[in-house]
N, C-alpha and C positions, 0 to 999 in steps of 0.2 A: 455175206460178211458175218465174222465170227460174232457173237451177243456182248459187249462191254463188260469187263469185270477189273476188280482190284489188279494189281501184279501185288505177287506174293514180296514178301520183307526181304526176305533174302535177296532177290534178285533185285529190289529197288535200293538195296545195300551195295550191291557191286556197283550196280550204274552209277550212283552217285558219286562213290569211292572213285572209279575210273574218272572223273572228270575234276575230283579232287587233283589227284596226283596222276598226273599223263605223261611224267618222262624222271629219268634216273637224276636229273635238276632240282624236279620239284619235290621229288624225297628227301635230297638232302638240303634242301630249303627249309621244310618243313621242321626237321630235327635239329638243324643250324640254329633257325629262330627262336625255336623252344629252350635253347643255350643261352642266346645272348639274354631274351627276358628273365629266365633264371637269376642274372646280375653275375654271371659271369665274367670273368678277365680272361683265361686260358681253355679254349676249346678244341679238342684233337678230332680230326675227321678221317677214321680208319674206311680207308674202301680195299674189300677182301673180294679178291678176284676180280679188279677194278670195279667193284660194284654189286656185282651180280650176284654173288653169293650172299655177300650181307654188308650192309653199309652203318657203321657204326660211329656213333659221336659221342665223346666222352668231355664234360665241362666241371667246375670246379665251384659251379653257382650253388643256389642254395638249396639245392634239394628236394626232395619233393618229400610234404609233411604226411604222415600214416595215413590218417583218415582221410585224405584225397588220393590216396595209390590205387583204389578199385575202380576208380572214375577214370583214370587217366585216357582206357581208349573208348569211352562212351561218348557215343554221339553228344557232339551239343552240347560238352560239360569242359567249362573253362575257369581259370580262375581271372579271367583278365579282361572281361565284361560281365556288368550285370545289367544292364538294359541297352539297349538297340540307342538311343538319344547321345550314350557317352561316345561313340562314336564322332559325334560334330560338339564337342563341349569343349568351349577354350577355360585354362583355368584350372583349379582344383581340379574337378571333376574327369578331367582327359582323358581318354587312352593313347597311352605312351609306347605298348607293347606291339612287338611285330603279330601276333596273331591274336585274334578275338568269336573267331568263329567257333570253335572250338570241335572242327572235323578232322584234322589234317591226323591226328594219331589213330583217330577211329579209320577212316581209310586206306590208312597204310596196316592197319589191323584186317581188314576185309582184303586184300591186295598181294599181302605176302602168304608167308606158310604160319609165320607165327614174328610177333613183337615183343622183346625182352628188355625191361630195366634193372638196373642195380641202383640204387640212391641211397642217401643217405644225408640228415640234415645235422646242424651245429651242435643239437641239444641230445643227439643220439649215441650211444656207445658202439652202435655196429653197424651196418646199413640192411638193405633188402634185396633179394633179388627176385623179381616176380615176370610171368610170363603170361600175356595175353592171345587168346584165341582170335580166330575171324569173324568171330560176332563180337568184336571187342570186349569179352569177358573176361574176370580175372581168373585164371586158375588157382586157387587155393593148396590147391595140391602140391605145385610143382614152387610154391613159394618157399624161400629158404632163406637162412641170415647168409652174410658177406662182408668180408673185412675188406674198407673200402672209405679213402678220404671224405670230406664231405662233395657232395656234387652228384653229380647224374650220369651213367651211360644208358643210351640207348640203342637199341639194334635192331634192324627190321631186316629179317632175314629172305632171302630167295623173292626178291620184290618182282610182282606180277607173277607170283606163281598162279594165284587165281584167274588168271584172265591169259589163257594161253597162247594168243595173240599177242598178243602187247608184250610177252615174254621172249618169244623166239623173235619179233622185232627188237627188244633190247639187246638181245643176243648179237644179233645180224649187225647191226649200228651205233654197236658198242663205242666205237671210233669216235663219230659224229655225236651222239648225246654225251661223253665227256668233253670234248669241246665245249659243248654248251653249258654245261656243268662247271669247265674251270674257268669260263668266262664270267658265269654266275656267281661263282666263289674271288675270284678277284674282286667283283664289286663290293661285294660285301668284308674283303679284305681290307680295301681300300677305305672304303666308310667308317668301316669301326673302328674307331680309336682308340685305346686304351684297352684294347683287346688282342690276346696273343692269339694268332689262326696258324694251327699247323696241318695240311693233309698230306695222308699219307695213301701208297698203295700199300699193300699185303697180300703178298702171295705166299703158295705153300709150296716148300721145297723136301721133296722127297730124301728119303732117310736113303742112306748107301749100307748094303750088306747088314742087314737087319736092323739097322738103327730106324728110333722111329723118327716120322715127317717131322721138321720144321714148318717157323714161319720165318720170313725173310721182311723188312720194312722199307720202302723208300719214299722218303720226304720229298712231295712236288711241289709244294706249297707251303711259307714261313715265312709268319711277320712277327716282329717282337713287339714287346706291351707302349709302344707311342704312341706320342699324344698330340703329331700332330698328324697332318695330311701328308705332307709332303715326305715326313717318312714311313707310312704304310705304302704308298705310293713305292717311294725306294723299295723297298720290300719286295716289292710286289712287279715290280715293270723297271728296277736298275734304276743307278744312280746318273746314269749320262740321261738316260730318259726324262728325268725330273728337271736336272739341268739344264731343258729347253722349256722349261714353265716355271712362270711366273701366279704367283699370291693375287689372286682377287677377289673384293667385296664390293658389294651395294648395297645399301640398306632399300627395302621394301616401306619403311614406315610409313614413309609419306603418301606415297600411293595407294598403301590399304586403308590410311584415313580417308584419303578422298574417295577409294572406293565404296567405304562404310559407313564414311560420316562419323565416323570414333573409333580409337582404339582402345576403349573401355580399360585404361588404365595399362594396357599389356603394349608393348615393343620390344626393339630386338630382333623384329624379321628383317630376313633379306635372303639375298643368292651370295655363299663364298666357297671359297675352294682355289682351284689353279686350274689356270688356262696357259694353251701351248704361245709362247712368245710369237711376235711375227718375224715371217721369213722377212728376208733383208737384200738387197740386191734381186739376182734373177733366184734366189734358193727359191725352192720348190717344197713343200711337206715330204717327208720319208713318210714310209707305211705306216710306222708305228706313231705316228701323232694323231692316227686317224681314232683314236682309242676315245670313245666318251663315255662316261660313267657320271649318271644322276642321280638325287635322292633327297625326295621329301621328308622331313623330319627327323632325317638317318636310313629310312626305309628306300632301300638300292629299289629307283624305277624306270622305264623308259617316258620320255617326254619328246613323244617326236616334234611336235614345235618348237620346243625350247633349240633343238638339234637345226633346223630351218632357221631360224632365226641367229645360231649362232654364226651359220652355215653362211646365210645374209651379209654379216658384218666381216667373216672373213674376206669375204672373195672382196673387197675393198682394198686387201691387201696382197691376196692369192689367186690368180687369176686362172690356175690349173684345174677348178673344180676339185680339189680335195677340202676334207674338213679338218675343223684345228683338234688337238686333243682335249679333253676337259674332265674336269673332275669338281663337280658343282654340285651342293647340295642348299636346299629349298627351305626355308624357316618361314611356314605359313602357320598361321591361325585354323586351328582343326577344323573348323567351321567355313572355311574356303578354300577343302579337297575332299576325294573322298578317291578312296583306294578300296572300296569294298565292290569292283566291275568285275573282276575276272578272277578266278579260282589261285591263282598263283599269286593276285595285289599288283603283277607289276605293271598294269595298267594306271595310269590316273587322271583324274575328273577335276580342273580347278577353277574357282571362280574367276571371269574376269581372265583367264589365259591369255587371249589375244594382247591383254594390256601390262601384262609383265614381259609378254614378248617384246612389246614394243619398248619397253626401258630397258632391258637387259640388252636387246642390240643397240640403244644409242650410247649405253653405255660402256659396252665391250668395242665400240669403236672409236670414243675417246680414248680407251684404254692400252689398243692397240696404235693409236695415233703417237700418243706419249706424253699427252696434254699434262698429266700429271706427274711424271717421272717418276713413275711405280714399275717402270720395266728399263729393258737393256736389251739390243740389239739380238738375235737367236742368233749367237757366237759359236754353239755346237753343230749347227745345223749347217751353219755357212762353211764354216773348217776345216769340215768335214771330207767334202769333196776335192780340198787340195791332200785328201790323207794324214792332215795333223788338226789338232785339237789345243787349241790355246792355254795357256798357260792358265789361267781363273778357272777355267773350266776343269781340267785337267786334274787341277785340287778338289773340283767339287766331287768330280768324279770317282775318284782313288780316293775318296773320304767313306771310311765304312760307317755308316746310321746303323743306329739300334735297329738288330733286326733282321740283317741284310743277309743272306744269305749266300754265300761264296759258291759258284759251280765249281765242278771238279772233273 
């Protein structure tokens, strides 16, 4: 056996980078997030050559200030922790920010051919445009000014070019990791509120008879700036879609006193959002209610017990084995989750899950009872199958929300 020795920098830079960012998803997760904590409102998601060539987000947040522009793709250099404890601090103190590690740009720096910003802040007369190497360093060289709103583009060019595997697999299953990709972008469609999401494709159209190449754009994705759920939701998955769900809350408060013994002055948790009405008669679920989308704190996660448990108090009312649709997000106390398991976040870890399972199903089955008369029969779903669509509905339907995007 060979004698033990270090692995050289470089190569514990890829590996690490590789486990960073493992699919065409987690790239533009990573750029995504670094938009909304910006304090952005309008963020555009250019993907040229679906992807593969370079995936580019451009936001309107606030920029990035000079003397942090050489850090940006240094390992382990964040503006949005400064000790490992703010991670679990309710309060003051929190972290509110989709990312905190402070890897995901140095990764994508080791990962591609090359990562280029333009930015520019409130207080500046021009912006920047600066180009970082695969050792996350800044090139000085190729830095240049740029007339350019306030905000940030980012771009990470020819992603997995370092890792030639993982390249010609992006390549190959181009198909299947968009999929996963605008599945990942719905959620985080759906969740943000008060934030416009537009992606785009961009491809390059050849010039005719000596003229040179275009680009060509097509909008796949478009929500306008709302503020609530149920119209990103429209946005995002139609208006007939939404008009089989219904508005739900619970508050958590009680529960997390008793499971803490105090709420040290803080409330306001609970579970809300919208869940899919019950079927009625023999109606059955259509496919597309089978849709759930989660999120702690605003941060799109998966909760597969939350999903089981919802899963539980349907079939009370559905006896097909399908699941209802939902759109729930989690208002916990930092100090009773933690989302720092797995390289991506969408993992998470919460105190006491078993016992929010257990309230969220007694409560989603008075809810879907009608104990409260917070809902109305699923009139769309039932309708449906005679080929018409009632008269309520029909308004709700042919009602355009901010936002809405019209196919053509």
């Amino acid at each position: 056996m060979p004698p033990i020795q270090k692995i050289s920098t470089e190569s514990v830079r890829k590996i690490v980078a590789g486990q960073v960012v493992i699919d065409l998803a987690g790239a533009v997760k990573e750029l995504l997030e670094n938009a909304l904590d910006s304090g952005a409102t309008t963020v555009k998601i250019n993907l040229h050559n679906q992807g593969m060539d370079c995936v580019e987000v451009v936001d309107n947040g606030a920029g990035v200030g000079v003397e942090d522009r050489p850090l940006l793709c240094e390992k382990h250099a964040t503006s949005k922790l400064d000790k490992f404890e703010s991670l679990y601090e309710d309060g003051e103190g929190e972290v509110k920010s989709f990312g905190f590690r402070g890897e995901a740009l140095f990764s994508l720096a080791q990962l591609s051919d090359e990562v280029v910003f333009e930015t520019k802040t409130k207080g500046e007369a021009i912006g920047q445009r600066l180009v970082f190497g695969r050792d996350g360093k800044l090139k000085p060289s190729l830095t240049t000014k740029v007339a350019r709103p306030n905000g940030t583009t980012a771009q990470v060019k020819n992603l997995f070019a370092a890792l030639p595997v993982r390249r010609v697999d992006l390549q190959r299953r181009i198909k299947s990791q968009r999929v996963k990709l605008f599945r990942m972008l719905q959620a985080y469609a759906i969740t943000c509120v008060g934030v416009r999401l537009t992606v785009c494709d961009v491809k390059v159209v050849k010039g005719k008879k000596g003229k040179p190449d275009s680009t060509k754009s097509e909008t796949k994705l478009s929500t306008g700036m709302s503020t609530k759920i149920s119209q990103t939701m429209s946005s995002v998955l139609g208006a007939k879609f939404v008009a089989g769900m219904a508005e739900f809350s619970m508050s958590l408060d009680e529960t997390i006193m008793v499971l803490r013994g105090g709420l040290s002055g803080m409330s306001g948790f609970g579970i809300r959002g919208l869940v899919a009405k019950p079927p009625t008669g023999e109606g059955a679920s259509s496919g597309a209610r089978d849709l759930q989308f989660f999120s702690v704190n605003g941060r799109p996660v998966d909760i597969p017990n939350f999903t089981r448990a919802i899963g539980d108090a349907w079939r009370n009312f559905d006896h097909l084995g399908k699941k209802p649709a939902v759109a729930l997000d989690v208002k916990l106390p930092n100090s009773m989750f933690d989302v720092n398991l797995s390289p991506d976040k969408r993992e998470v870890f919460m105190a006491d899950e078993a016992r929010f399972c257990d309230v969220l199903k007694e409560r989603l089955v008075k809810f879907w009872q009608g104990s409260d008369g917070s809902f109305v029969s699923n009139e769309v779903q039932d309708m449906s199958k005679a080929g018409r669509v009632p008269e309520a509905a029909a308004k709700r339907t042919q009602q355009k929300l901010p936002g809405r995007t019209e196919e053509k």
